[in-house]
ZAMARGU-4260 file (C-alpha; in steps of 0.2 Angstrom, whole numbers, plus 5000, padded with zeros to 4 digits):
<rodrens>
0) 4757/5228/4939 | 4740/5222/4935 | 4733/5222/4917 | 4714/5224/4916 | 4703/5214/4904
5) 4699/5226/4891 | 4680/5225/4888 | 4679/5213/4904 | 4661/5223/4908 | 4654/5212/4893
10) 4659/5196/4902 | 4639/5188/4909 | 4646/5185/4925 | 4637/5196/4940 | 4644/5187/4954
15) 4660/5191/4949 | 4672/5202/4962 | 4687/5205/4950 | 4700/5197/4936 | 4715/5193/4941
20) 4728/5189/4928 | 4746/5186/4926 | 4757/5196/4936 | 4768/5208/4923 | 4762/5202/4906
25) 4758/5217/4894 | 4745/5209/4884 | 4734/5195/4884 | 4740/5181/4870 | 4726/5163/4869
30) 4737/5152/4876 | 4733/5133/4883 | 4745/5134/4896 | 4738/5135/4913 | 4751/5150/4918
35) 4740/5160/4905 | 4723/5158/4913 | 4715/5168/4922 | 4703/5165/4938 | 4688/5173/4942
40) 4682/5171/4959 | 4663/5169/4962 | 4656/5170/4980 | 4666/5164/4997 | 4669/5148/4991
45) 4673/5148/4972 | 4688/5150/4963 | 4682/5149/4942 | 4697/5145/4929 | 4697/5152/4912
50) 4710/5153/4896 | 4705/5168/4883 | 4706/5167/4865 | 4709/5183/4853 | 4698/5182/4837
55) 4696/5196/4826 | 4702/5209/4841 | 4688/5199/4851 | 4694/5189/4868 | 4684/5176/4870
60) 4684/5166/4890 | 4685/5150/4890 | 4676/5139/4904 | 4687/5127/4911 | 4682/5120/4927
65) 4682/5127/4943 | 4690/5125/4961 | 4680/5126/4977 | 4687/5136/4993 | 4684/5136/5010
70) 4680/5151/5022 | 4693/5143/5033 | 4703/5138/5016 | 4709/5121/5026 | 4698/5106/5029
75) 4700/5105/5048 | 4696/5087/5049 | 4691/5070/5039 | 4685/5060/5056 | 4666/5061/5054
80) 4665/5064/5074 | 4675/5080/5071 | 4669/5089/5055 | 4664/5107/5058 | 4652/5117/5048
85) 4668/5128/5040 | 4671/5111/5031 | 4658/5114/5020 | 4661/5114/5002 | 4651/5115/4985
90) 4659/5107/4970 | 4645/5107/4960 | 4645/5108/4940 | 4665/5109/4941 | 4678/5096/4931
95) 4690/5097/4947 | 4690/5102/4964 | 4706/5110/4974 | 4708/5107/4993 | 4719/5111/5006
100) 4720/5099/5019 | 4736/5109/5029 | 4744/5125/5033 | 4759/5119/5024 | 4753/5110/5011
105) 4750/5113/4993 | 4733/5109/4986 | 4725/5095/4983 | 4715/5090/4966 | 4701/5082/4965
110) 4690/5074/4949 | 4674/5069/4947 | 4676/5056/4932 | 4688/5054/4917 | 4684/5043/4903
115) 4689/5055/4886 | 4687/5070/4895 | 4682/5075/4913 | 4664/5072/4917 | 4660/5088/4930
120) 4654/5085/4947 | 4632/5084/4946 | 4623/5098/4952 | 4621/5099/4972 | 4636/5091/4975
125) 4638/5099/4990 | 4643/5093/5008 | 4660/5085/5017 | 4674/5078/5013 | 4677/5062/5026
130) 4688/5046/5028 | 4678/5030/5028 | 4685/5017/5038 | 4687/5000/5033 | 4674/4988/5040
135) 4681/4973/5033 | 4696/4962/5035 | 4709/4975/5029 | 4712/4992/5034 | 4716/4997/5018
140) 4699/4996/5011 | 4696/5012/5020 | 4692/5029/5007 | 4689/5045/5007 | 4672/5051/5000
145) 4660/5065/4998 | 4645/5066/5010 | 4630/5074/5003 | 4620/5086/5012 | 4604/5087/5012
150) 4595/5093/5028 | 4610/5093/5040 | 4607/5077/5048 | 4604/5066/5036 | 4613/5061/5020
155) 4621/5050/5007 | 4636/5050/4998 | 4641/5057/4983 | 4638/5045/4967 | 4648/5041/4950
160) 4636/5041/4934 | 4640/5020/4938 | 4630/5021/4953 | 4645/5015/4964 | 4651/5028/4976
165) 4664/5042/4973 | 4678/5037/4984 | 4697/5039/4983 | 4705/5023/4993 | 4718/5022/5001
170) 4730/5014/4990 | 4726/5027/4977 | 4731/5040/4992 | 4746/5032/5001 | 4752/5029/4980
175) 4750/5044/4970 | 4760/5060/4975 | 4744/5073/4971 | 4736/5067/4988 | 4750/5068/4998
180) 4741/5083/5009 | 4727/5070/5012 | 4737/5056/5018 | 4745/5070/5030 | 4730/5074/5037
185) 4723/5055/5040 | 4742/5053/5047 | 4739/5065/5059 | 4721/5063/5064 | 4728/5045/5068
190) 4714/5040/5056 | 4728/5028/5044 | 4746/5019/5053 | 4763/5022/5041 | 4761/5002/5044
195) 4744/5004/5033 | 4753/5017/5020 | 4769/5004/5018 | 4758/4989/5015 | 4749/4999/5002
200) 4767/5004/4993 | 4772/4988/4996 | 4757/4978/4989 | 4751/4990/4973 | 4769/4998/4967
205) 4769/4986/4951 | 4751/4987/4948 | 4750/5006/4938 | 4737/5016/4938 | 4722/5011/4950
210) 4705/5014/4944 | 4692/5017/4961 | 4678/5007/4951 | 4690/4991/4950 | 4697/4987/4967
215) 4688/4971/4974 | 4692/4967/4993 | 4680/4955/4996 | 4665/4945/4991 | 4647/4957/4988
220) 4658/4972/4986 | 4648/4979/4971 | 4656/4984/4952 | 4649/4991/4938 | 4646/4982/4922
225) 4642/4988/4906 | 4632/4975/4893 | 4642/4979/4879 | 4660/4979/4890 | 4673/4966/4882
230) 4679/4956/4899 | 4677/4958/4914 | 4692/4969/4922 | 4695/4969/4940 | 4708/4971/4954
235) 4705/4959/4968 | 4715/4962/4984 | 4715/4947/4999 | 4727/4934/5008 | 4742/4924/5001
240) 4752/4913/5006 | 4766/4929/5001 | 4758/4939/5014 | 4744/4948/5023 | 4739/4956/5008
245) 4741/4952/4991 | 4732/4961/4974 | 4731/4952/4956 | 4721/4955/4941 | 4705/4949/4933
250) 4701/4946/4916 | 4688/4937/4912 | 4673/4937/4898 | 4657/4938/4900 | 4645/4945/4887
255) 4646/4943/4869 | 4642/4930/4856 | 4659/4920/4847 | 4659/4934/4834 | 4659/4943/4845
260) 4642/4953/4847 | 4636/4962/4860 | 4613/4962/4858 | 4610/4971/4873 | 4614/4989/4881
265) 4612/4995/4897 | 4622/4995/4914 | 4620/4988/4931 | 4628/4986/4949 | 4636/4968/4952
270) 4646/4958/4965 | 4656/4943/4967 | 4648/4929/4977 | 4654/4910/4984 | 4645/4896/4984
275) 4639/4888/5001 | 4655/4875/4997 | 4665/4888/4991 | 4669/4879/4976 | 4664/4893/4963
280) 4662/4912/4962 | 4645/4919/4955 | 4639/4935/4950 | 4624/4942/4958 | 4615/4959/4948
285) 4609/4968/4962 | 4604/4985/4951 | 4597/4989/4932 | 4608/5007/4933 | 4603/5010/4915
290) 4588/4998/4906 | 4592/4984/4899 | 4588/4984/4880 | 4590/4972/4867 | 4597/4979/4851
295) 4594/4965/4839 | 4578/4960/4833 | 4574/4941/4840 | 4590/4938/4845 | 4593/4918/4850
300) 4611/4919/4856 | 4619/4916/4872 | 4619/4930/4881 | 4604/4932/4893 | 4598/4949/4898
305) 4601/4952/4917 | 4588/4953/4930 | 4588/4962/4945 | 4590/4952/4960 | 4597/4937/4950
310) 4613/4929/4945 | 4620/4933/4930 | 4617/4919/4918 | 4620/4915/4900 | 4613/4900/4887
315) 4627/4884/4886 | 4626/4880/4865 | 4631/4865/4873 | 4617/4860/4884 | 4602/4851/4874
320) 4589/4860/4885 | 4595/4878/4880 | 4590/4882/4898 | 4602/4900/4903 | 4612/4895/4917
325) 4622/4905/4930 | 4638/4909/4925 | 4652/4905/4937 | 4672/4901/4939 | 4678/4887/4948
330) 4690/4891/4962 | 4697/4875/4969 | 4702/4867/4953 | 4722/4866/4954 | 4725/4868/4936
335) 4712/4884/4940 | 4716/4899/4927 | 4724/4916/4931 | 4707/4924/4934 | 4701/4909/4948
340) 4718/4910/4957 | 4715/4929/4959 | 4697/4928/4966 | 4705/4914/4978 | 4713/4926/4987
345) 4695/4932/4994 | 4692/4916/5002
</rodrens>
């Protein structure tokens, strides 16, 4: 039996159709538990997830976050040359995103970012889920992403708030059991090899959780960076002399006084980058994400504000000149630290 909301005509929602709630529960108790939400679906495509509260003999709905359905209910394909307009989908303004990807699977979630709490997709973040092939020298560089429509022929894909891309790669798929319907489906669209999957087991099972903004596979492969991060944090993937594919990972500092202090704020877009002898690894800033502003009234340290365009540099206390010089590791020292011996695996 169904229960009705009581005073449900109150609830500002005119695109609603109906409440569903729990099957065979004789009253409504506030409850975090997501067995005791209830959903509200708005339009074709949406599914909307709330939890009630009871104050005062008032029930209160709580937003929190919403789904996003198909007319078909199934993505039919994730190989661009095959998408179809069913595959549409609008997961705009929601904290996650549920897709089925087969007939017999269950579905799949999808976030937007976490860092406390769940940052919701942006507004217009509408389009098709596709599988991005590698074009570099690893197949397992390949990702899932979120292209944007705009005008049905052209378009670009969806963005993090870092500027990088949203993507899911593949290690993060052929790893984690909550995208086990999307690696069925780039199985079966012949789109990834169980070859590729077993590499990614094989190479990323002791490495925990996988962050999509940290996984380096090669030198101009941009990162974000924020001025007033601690270290440098990445996981670089390349050859070894253990095998084909090997992933270690990089800490390094790089802003900061010895205190240490942090004068500037902002974000920007960086990558890696070998000299012409391939000696050492530089940084290159190739986009001011969020201005750069200095925080400290005539500040004289060491840390140089970024330009676009240019390598990321810093003042040497040691260096009579005080002139900022680039910043750099060197890679083919053999008493090189931890941090060169994992960017050496992209040479």
């Amino acid at each position: 039996m169904n229960h009705r909301l009581s005073g449900s005509s109150s609830i500002r929602c005119t695109q609603a159709q109906r409440i569903l709630h729990r099957q065979n529960s004789p009253y409504i108790q506030p409850s975090n538990r997501p067995q005791d939400w209830i959903v509200l679906p708005l339009l074709a495509r949406h599914v909307s997830v709330f939890s009630v509260q009871k104050k005062d003999d008032k029930l209160t709905l709580n937003f929190r976050g919403y789904s996003t359905h198909l007319k078909s209910g199934i993505i039919s394909s994730l190989r661009p040359e095959n998408i179809k307009s069913s595959d549409f989908v609008d997961v705009s303004g929601g904290t996650t995103s549920y897709l089925t990807f087969s007939t017999s699977g269950r579905d799949t979630s999808f976030a937007y970012k976490k860092v406390k709490d769940q940052i919701p997709f942006p507004t217009r973040a509408l389009g098709y889920f596709y599988y991005r092939s590698s074009t570099i020298w690893t197949p397992l560089a390949g990702s899932l992403r979120l292209r944007i429509d705009s005008d049905n022929t052209h378009g670009a894909d969806l963005l993090l708030p870092s500027g990088l891309p949203w993507q899911v790669w593949l290690p993060q798929i052929a790893l984690h059991k909550r995208y086990h319907g999307v690696l069925k489906k780039l199985r079966k669209e012949g789109l990834v090899s169980q070859e590729e999957v077993s590499m990614c087991r094989r190479v990323f099972r002791d490495c925990g959780k996988l962050s999509a903004e940290k996984l380096i596979f090669s030198f101009g492969q941009p990162f974000a960076l924020s001025m007033q991060q601690t270290e440098l944090r990445l996981r670089i993937v390349g050859r070894s002399s253990h095998g084909p594919c090997t992933a270690l990972f990089v800490k390094q500092r790089l802003f900061g006084d010895p205190a240490p202090r942090y004068p500037f704020t902002g974000q920007i877009l960086a990558c890696l980058e070998l000299s012409p002898d391939k000696t050492r690894v530089f940084i290159r800033v190739t986009k001011i994400v969020e201005p750069i502003v200095c925080c400290e009234a005539g500040y004289k340290g060491r840390v140089v504000a970024p330009e676009e365009g240019e390598l990321l540099s810093y003042i040497n206390p040691r260096s009579p000149s005080s002139q900022p010089v680039p910043w750099s590791l060197k890679v083919d020292d053999p008493y090189a630290t931890a941090a060169a011996n994992a960017l050496q695996l992209l040479l």
